[in-house]
C-alpha positions in Angstrom: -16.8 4.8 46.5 -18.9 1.7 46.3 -22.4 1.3 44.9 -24.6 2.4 47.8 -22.1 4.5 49.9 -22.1 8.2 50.4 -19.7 10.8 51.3 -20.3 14.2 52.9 -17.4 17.1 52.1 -17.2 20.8 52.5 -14.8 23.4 50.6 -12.5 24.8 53.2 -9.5 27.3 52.9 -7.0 24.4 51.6 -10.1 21.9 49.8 -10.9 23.5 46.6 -11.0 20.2 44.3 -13.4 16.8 45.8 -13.1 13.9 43.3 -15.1 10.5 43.8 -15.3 7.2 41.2 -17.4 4.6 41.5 -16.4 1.6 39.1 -15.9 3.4 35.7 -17.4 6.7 36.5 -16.7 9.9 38.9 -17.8 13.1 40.2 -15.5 16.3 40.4 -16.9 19.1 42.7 -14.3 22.2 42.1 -14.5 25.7 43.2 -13.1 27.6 40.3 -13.4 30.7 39.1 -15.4 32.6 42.0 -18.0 30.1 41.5 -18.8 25.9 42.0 -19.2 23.3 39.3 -19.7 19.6 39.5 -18.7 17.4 36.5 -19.7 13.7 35.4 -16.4 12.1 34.5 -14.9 9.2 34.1 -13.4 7.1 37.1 -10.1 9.0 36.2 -11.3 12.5 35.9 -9.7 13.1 32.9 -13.0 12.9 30.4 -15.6 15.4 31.3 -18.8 14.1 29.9 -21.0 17.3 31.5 -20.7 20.3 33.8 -23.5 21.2 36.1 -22.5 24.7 37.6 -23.8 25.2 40.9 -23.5 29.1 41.7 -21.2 31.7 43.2 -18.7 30.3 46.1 -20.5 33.3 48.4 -23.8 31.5 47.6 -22.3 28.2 49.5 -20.6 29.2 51.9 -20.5 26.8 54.7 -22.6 24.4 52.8 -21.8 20.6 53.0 -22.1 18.2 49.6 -23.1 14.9 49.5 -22.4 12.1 47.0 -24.4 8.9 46.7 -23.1 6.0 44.4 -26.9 5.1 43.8 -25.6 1.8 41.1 -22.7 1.3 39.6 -23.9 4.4 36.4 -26.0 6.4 38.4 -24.7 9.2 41.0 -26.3 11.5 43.2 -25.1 14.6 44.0 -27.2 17.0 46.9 -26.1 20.5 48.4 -28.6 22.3 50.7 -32.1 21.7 48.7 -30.5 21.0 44.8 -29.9 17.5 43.9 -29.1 16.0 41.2 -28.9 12.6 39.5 -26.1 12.0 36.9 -27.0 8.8 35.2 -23.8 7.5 33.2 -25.4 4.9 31.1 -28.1 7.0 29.8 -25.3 9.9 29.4 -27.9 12.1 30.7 -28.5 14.5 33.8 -31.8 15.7 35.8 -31.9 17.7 38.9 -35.0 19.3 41.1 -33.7 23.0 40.7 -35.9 25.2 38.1 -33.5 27.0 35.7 -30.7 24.8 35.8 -28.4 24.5 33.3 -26.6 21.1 32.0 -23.5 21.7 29.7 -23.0 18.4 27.6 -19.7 17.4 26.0 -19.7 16.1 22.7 -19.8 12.8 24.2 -23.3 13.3 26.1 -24.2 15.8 23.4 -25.5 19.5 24.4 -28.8 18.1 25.2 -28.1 15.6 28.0 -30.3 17.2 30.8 -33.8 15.6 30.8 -36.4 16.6 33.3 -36.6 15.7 37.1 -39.3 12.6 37.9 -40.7 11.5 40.8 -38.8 8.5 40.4 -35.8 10.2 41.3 -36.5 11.9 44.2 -37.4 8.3 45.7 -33.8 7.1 44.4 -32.6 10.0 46.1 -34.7 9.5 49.7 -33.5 5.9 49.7 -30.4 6.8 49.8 -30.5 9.8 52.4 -32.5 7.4 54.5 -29.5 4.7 54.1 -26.8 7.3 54.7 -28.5 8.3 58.3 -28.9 5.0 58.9 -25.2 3.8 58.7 -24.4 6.8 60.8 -21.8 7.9 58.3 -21.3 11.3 57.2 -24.0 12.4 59.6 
């Protein structure tokens, strides 16, 4: 991905595994387990700096996932009403969903989820509002 592009995917029989970089970073959405997980990576997935699980598979069933390269260290990653923002630079994570839980690596440190600002959900409306506009990934 570039900085500013999006992609929209959805798990199917044969997809279990969606990986995306942008520059020196990336995003792994895997269905593992019964359930979903997103990691923060690096651009060759091999480094897992956090994992955000997402739920059961049952619970998304159907649902599609979108990934925004907001700059070249800060991701966006939306399903249904959840987002959240992985920002690589400040090794940290923040999404709108009460409850959630960040795991850190001992790269990020346990600690690397910080709490949701407005500031955020502007990022993230930006680049919605972009994505409908190019007509991509509609």
């Amino acid at each position: 991905m570039q900085v500013g592009e999006a992609s929209k995917v959805k798990f199917n029989l044969f997809k279990n595994k969606f990986e995306f970089e942008c520059g020196d970073h990336g995003i792994t959405l895997e269905k593992i387990g019964g359930g979903i997980c997103c990691y923060a990576t690096d651009a060759a997935h091999a480094e897992i700096y956090c994992a955000m699980p997402l739920g059961m598979e049952r619970e998304f069933k159907d649902a599609n996932y979108y990934i925004y390269a907001l700059t070249a260290t800060q991701m966006l990653l939306r399903v249904r009403k959840a987002v959240l923002l992985i920002d690589f630079a400040q090794k940290h994570c923040a999404t709108n969903v009460p409850n959630f839980r960040v795991f850190g690596s001992k790269a990020w440190g346990q600690n690397c989820q910080v709490p949701w600002q407005p500031s955020y959900t502007q990022l993230y409306n930006e680049a919605e509002k972009k994505r409908l506009a190019s007509g991509a990934n509609a």
